[in-house]
C-alpha positions as CSV (number, residue, x, y, z in Angstrom):
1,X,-57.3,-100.2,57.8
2,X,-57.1,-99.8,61.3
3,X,-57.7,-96.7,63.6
4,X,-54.3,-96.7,64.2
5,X,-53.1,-97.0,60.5
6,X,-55.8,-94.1,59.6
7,X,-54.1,-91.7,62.7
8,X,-50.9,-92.2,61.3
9,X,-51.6,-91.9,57.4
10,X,-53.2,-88.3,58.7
11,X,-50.0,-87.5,60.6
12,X,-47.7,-88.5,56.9
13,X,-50.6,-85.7,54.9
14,X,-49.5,-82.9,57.3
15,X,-53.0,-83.2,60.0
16,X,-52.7,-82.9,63.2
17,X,-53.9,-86.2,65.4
18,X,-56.3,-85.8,68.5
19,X,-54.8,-88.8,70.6
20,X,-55.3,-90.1,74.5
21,X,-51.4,-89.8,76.0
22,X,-50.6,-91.4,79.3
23,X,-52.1,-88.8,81.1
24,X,-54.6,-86.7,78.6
25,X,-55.8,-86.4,75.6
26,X,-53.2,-84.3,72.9
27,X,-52.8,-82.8,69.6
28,X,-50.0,-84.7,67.9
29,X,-48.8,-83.5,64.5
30,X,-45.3,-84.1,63.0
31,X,-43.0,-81.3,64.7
32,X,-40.9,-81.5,61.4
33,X,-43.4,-80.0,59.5
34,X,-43.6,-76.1,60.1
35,X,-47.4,-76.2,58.3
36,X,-48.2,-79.3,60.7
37,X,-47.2,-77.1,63.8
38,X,-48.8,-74.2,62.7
39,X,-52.2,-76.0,62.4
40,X,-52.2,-77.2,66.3
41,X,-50.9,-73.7,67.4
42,X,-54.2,-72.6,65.1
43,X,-56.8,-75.2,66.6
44,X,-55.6,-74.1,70.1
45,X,-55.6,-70.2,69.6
46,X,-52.5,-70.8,71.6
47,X,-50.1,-68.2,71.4
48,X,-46.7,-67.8,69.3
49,X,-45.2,-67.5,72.9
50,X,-46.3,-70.4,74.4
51,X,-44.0,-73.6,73.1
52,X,-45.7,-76.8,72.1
53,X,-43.8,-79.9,73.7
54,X,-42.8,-82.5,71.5
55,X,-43.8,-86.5,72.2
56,X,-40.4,-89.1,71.3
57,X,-40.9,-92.6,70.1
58,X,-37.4,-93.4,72.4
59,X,-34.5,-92.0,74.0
60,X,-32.7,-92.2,71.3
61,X,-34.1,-89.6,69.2
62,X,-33.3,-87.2,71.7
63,X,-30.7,-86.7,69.6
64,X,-32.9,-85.4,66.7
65,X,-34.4,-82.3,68.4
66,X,-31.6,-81.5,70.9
67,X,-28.3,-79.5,70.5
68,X,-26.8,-81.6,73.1
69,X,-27.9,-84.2,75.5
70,X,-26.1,-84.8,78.6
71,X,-25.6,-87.9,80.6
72,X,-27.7,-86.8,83.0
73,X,-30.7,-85.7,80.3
74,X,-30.2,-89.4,79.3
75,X,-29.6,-90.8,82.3
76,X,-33.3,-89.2,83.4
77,X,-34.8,-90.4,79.7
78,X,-33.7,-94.0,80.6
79,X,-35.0,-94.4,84.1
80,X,-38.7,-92.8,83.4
81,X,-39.2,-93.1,79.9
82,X,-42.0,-94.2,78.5
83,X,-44.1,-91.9,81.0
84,X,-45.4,-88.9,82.3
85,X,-41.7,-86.9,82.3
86,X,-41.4,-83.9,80.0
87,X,-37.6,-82.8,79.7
88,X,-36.5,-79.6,78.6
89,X,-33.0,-79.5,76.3
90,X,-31.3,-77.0,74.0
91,X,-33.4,-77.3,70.7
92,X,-32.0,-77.9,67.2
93,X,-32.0,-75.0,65.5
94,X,-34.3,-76.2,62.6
95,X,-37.3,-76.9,65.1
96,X,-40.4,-74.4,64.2
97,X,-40.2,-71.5,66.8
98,X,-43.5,-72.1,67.7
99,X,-41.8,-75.5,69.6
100,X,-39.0,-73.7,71.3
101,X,-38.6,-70.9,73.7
102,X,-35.3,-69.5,74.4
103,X,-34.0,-71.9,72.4
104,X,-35.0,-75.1,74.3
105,X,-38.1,-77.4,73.6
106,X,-39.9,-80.2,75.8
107,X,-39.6,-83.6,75.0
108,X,-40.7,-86.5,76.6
109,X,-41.7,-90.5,75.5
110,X,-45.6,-90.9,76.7
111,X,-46.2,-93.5,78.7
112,X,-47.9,-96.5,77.6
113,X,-51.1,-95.0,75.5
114,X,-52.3,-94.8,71.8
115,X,-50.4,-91.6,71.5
116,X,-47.2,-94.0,72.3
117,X,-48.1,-96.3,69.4
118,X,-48.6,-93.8,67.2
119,X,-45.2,-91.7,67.9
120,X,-43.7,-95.4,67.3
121,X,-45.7,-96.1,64.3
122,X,-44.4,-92.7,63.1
123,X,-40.6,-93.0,63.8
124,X,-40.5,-89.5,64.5
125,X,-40.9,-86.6,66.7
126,X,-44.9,-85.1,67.2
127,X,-46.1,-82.4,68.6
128,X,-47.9,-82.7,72.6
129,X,-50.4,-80.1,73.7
130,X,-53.4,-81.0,75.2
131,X,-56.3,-81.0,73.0
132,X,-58.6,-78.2,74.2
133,X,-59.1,-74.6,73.4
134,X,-56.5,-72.4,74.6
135,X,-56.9,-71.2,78.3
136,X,-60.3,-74.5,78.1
137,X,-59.2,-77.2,80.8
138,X,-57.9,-79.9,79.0
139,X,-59.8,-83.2,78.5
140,X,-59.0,-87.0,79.3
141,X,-61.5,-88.5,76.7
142,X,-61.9,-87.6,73.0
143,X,-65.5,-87.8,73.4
144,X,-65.3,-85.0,75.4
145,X,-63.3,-82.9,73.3
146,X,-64.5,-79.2,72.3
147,X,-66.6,-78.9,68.7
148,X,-63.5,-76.9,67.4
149,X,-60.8,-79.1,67.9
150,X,-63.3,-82.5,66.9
151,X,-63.6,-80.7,63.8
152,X,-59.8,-79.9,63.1
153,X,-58.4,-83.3,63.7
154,X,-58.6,-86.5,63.1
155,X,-59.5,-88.2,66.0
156,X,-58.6,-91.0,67.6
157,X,-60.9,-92.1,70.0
158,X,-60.1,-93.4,73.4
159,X,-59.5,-92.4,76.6
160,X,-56.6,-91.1,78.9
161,X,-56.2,-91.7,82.3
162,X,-56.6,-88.4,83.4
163,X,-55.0,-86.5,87.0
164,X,-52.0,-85.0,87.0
165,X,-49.7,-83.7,83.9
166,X,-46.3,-84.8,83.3
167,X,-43.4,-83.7,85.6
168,X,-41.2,-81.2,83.7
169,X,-37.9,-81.0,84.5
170,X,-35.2,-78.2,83.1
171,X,-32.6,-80.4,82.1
172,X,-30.6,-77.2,80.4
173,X,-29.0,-76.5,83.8
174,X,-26.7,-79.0,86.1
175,X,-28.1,-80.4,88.3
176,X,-31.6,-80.6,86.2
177,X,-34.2,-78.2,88.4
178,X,-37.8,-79.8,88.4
179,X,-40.1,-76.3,86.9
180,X,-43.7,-78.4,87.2
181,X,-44.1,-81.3,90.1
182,X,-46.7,-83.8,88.1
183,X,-47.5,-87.4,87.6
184,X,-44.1,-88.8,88.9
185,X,-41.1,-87.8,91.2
186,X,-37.9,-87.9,89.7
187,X,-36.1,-87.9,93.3
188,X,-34.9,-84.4,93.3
């Protein structure tokens, strides 16, 4: 079985996935399972205030995790997805409140990485958090990942790029308002 196959059979038990993104290395778990979430929000000590984003294998299943998705929303999806572009919509109402804030989530497609094959592998939305302690700086190899979080996930090993985030745009509000400037510009 491959590294890949192993990653993904720990995302089907309910584990959450340490995986390189197009940018850095995350803690992907499956956002549909409230225990799954709960366990990255644990291995961080991140806060019940602080939403996890959530990683998309397409633009398609933007449909999935968001009330409603505007032709703009998509519009953006199409033109810079797969990459570094984190979109905020209304959230479904069934998404663990540990995703959401206000009612809206994150969502983007990572860029071309491992943490892309495995959202694809999976079908389905995961979570995306950088994989380091909260408040740690957040790491762009595995190797370097902090004892905690090595020992609460499975890893799989690699390494991200690194430099800047993703770009994070509200796309609640027309026109969308860019909230983070990040690892591409989105022309507005």
């Amino acid at each position: 079985m491959s590294a890949l196959e192993q990653a993904l059979d720990a995302l089907r038990r309910g584990e959450v996935v340490a995986a390189p993104t197009e940018t850095l290395v995350g803690l992907l778990a499956d956002a549909m399972d409230v225990d799954a979430v709960a366990r990255v929000a644990d291995l961080k000590g991140r806060s019940a205030n602080q939403p996890i984003a959530l990683l998309l294998p397409d633009v398609a299943a933007l449909d999935r995790v968001a009330v409603r998705v505007s032709e703009t929303t998509r519009a953006l999806g199409e033109a810079h997805w797969p990459g570094p572009l984190t979109l905020l919509v209304e959230a479904r109402p069934e998404l663990s409140p540990l995703l959401t804030r206000d009612g809206k989530v994150g969502v983007r497609v990572p860029g071309p990485s491992l943490a892309l094959d495995l959202v694809r592998a999976f079908g389905g939305p995961l979570t995306a958090t950088s994989a380091n302690l909260s408040g740690e700086p957040a790491v762009a190899d595995t190797a370097a990942l902090a004892p905690a979080i090595a020992a609460g996930a499975h890893v799989l090993s690699g390494r991200a790029p690194g430099g800047e985030p993703s770009t994070f745009v509200d796309a609640t509000v027309e026109p969308p308002v860019v909230l983070r400037a990040g690892a591409i510009d989105v022309g507005f």
